[in-house]
BALUM-944309 format. One record per atom (N, C-alpha, C): residue in three letters; chain; atom name; z, x, y. Coordinates in pm, 1 decimal, padded with zeros to 6 digits. Layout:
['ALA' 'A' 'CA' [Z X Y]]
...
This chain:
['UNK' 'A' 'N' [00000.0 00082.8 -00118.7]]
['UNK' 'A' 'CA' [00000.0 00000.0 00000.0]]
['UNK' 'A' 'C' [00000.0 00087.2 00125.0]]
['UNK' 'A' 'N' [00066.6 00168.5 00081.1]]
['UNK' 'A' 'CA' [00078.0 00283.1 00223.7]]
['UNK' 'A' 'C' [-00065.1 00339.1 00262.8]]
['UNK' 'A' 'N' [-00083.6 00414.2 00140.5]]
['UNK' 'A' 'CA' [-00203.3 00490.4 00182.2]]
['UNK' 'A' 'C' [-00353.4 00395.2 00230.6]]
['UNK' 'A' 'N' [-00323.3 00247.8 00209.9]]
['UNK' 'A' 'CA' [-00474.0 00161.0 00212.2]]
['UNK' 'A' 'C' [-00418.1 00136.2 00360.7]]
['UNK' 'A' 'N' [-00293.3 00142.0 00401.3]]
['UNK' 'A' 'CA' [-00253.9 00093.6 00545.9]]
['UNK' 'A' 'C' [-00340.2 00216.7 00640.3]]
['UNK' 'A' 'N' [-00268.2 00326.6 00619.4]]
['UNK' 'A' 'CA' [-00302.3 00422.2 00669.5]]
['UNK' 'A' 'C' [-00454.6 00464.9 00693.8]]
['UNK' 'A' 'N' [-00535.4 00455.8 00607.3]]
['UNK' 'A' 'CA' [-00682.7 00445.9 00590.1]]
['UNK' 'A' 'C' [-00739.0 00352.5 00698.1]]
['UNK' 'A' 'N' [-00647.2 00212.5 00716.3]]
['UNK' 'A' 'CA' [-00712.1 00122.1 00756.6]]
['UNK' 'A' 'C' [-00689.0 00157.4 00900.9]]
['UNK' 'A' 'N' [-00599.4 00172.7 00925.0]]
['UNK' 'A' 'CA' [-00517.6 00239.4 01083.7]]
['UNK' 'A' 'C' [-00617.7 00314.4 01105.6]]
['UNK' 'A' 'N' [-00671.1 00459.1 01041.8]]
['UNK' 'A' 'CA' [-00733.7 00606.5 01057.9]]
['UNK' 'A' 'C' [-00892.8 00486.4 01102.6]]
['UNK' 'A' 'N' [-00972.9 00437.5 01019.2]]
['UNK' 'A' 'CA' [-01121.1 00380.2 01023.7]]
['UNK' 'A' 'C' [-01079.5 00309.7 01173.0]]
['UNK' 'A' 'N' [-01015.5 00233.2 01212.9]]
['UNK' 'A' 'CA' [-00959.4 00143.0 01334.2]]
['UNK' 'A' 'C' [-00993.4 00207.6 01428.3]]
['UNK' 'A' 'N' [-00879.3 00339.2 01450.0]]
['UNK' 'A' 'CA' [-00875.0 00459.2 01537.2]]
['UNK' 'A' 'C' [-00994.2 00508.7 01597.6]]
['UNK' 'A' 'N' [-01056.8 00511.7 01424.7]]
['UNK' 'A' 'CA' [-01185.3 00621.3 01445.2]]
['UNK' 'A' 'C' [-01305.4 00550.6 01531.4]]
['UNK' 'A' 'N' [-01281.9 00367.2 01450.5]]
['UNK' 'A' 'CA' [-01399.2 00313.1 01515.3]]
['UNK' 'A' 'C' [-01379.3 00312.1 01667.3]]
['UNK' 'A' 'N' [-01276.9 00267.5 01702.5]]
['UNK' 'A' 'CA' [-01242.5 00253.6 01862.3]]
['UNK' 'A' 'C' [-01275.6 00418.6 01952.9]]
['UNK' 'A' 'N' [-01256.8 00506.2 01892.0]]
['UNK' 'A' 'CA' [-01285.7 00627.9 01923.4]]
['UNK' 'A' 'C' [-01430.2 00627.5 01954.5]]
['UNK' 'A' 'N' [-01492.1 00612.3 01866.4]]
['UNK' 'A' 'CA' [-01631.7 00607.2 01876.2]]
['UNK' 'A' 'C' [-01702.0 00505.3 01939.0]]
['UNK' 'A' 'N' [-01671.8 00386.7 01970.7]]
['UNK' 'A' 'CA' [-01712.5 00306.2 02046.6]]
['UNK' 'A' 'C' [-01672.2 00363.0 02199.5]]
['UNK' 'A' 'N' [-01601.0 00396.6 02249.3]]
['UNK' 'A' 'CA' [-01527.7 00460.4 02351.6]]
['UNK' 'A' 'C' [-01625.7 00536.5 02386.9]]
['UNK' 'A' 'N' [-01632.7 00667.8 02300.6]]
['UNK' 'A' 'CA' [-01757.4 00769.1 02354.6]]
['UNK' 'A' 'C' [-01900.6 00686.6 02348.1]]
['UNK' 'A' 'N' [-01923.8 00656.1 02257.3]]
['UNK' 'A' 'CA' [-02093.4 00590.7 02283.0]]
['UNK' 'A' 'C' [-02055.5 00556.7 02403.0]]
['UNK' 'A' 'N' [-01986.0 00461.5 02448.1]]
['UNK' 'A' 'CA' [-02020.3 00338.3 02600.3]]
['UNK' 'A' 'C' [-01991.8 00468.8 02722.4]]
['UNK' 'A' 'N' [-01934.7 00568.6 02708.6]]
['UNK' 'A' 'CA' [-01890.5 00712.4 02830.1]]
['UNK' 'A' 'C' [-02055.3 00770.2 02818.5]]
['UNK' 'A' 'N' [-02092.9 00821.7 02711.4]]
['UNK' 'A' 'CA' [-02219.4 00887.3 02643.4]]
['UNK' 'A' 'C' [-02344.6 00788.4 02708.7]]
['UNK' 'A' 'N' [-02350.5 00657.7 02685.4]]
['UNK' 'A' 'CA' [-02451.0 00632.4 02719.2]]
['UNK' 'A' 'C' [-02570.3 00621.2 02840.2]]
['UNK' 'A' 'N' [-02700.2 00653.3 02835.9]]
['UNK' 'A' 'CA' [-02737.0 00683.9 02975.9]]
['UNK' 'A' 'C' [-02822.8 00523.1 03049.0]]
['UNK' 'A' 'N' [-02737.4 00427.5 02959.0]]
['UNK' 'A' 'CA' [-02775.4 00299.8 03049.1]]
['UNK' 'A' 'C' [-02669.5 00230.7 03111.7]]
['UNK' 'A' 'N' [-02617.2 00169.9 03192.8]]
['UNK' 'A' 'CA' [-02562.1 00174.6 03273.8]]
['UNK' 'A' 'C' [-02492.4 -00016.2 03225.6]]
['UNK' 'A' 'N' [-02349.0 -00038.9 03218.4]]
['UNK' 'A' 'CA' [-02279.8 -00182.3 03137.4]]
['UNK' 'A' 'C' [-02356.1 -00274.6 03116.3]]
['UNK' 'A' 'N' [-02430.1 -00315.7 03265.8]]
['UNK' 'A' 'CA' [-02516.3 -00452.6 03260.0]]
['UNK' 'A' 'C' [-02656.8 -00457.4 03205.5]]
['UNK' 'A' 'N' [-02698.9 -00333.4 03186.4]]
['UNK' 'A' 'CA' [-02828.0 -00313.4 03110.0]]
['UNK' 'A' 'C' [-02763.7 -00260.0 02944.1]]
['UNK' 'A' 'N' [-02685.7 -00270.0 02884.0]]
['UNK' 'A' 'CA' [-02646.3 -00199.2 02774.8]]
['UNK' 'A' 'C' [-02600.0 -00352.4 02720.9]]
['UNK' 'A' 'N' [-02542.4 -00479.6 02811.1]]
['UNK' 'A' 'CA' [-02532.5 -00582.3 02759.6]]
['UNK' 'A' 'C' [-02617.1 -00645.7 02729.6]]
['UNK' 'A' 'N' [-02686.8 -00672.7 02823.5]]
['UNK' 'A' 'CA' [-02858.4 -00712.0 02832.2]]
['UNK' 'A' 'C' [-02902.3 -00708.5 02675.4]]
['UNK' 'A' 'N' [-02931.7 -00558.9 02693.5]]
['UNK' 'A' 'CA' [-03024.6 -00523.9 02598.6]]
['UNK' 'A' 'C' [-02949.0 -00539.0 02439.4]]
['UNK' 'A' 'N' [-02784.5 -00539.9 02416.8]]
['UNK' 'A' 'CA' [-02715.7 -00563.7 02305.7]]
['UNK' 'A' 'C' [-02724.9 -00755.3 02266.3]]
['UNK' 'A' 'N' [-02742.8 -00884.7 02391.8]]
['UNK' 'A' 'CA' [-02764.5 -00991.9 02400.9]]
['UNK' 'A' 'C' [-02914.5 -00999.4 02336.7]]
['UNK' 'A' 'N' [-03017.9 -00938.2 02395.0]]
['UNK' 'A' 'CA' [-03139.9 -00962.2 02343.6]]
['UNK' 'A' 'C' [-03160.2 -00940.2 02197.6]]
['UNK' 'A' 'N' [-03108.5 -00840.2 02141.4]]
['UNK' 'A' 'CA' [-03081.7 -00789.6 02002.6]]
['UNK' 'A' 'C' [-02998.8 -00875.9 01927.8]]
['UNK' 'A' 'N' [-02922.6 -00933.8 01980.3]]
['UNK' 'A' 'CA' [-02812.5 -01005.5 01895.5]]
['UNK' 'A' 'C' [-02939.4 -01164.1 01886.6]]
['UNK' 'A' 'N' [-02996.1 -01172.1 02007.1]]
['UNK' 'A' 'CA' [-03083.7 -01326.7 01996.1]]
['UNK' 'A' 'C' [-03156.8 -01275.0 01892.1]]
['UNK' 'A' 'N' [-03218.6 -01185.8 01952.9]]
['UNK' 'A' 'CA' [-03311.9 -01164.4 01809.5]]
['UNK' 'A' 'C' [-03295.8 -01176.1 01670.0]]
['UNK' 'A' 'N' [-03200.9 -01116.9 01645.2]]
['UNK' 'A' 'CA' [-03134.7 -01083.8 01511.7]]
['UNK' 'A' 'C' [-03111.3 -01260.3 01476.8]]
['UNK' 'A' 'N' [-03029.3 -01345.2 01562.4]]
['UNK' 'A' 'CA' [-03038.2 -01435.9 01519.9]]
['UNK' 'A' 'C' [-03111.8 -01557.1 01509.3]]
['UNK' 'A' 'N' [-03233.3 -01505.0 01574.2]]
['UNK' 'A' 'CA' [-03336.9 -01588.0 01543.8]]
['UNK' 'A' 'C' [-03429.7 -01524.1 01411.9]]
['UNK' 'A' 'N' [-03388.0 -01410.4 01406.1]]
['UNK' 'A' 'CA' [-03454.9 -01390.9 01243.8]]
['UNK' 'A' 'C' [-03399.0 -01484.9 01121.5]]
['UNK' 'A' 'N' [-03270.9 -01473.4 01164.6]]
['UNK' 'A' 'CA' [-03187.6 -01519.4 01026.9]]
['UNK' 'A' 'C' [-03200.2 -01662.0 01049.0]]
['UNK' 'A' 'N' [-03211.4 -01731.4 01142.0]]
['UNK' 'A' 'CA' [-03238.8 -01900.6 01168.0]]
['UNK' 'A' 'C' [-03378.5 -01945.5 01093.7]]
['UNK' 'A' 'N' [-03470.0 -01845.8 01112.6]]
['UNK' 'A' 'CA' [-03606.8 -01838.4 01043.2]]
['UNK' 'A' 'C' [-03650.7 -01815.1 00882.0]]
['UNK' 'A' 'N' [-03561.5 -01760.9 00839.5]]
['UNK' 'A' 'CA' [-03524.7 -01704.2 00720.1]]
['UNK' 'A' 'C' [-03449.0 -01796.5 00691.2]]
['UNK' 'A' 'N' [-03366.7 -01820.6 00715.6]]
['UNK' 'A' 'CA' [-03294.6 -01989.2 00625.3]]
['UNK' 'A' 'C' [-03372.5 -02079.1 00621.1]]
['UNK' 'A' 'N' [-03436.7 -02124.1 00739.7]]
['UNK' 'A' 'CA' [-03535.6 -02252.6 00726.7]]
['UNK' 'A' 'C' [-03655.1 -02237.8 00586.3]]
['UNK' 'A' 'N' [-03697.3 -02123.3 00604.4]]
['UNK' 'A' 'CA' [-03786.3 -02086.4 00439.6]]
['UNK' 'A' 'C' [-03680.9 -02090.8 00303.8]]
['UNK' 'A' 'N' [-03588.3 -02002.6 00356.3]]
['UNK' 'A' 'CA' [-03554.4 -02046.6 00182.4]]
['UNK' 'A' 'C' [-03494.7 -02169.7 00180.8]]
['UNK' 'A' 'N' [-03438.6 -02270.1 00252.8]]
['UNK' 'A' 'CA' [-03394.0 -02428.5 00289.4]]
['UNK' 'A' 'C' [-03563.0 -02457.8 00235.5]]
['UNK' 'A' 'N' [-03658.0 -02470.6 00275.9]]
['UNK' 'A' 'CA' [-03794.5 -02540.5 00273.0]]
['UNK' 'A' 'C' [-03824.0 -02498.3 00083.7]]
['UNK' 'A' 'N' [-03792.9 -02373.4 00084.7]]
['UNK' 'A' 'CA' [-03856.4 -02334.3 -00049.6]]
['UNK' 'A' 'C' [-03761.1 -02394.9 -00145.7]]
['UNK' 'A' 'N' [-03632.5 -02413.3 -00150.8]]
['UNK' 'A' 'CA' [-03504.6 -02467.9 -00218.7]]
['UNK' 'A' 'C' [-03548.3 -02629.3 -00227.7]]
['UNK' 'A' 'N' [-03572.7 -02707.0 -00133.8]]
['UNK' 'A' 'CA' [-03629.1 -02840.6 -00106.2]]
['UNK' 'A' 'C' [-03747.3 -02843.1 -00244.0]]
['UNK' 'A' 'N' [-03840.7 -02762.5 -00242.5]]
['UNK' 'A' 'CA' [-03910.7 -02783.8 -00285.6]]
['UNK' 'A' 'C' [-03920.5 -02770.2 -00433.7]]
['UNK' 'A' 'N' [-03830.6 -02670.6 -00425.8]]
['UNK' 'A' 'CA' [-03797.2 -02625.7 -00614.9]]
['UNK' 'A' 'C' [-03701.7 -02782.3 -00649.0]]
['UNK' 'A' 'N' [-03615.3 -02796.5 -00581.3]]
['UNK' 'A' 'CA' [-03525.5 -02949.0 -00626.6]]
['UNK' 'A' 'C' [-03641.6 -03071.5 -00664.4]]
['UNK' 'A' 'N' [-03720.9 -03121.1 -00534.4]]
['UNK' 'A' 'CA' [-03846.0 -03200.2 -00541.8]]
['UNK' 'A' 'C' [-03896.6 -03206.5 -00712.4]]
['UNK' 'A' 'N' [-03956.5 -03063.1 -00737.1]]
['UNK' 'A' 'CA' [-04036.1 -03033.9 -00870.7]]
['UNK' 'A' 'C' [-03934.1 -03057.8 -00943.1]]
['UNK' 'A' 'N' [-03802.8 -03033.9 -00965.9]]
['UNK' 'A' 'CA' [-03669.6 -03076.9 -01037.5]]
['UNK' 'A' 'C' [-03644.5 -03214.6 -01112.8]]
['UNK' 'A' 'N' [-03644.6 -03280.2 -00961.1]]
['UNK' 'A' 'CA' [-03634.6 -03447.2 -00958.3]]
['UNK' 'A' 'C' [-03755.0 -03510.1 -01018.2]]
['UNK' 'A' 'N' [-03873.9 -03418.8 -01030.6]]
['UNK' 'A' 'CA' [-03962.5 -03550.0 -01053.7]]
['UNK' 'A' 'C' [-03984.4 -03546.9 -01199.9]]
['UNK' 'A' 'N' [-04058.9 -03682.5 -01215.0]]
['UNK' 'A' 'CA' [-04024.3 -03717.3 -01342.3]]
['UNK' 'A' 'C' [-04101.0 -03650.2 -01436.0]]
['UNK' 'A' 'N' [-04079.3 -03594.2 -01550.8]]
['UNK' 'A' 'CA' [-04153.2 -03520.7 -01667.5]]
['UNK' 'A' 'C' [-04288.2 -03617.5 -01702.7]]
['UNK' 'A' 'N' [-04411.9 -03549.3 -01689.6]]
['UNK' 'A' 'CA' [-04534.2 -03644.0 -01752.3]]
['UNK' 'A' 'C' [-04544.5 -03605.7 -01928.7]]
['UNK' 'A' 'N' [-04498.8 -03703.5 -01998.5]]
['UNK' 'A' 'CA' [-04513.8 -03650.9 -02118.3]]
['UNK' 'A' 'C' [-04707.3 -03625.9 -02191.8]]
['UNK' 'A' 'N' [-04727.1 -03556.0 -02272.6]]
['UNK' 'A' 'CA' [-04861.2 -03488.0 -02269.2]]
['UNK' 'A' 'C' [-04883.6 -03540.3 -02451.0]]
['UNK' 'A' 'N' [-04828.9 -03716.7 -02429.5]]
['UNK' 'A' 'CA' [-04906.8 -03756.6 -02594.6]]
['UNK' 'A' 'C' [-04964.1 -03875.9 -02504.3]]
């Protein structure tokens, strides 16, 4: 328990550390670094909105062929 605490504390640390320097480091300036992290995040989630609707459409369609009724072949 200790040592998974400690690990978890150290990754925490480390991430906040590193987020810290990137945003000091970077050569775009808060309101263009949000900007451009907002546009990325739309994006990103308009991929995945797009990508559900296909496999939702393709899932629909496998159920459809599911539901319908067997043509027997005598």
């Amino acid at each position: 328990m200790n040592r998974t605490f400690n690990f978890l504390l150290g990754a925490l640390i480390g991430g906040l550390v590193g987020a810290t320097v990137a945003i000091l480091l970077t050569p775009a300036s808060g309101e263009e670094l949000r900007s451009q992290m907002k546009m990325r995040a739309d994006h990103i989630r308009a991929d995945v909105m797009e990508a559900a609707a296909e496999r939702r459409a393709e899932l629909e369609h496998q159920l459809a062929a599911l539901r319908a009724p067997k043509k027997s072949k005598t």
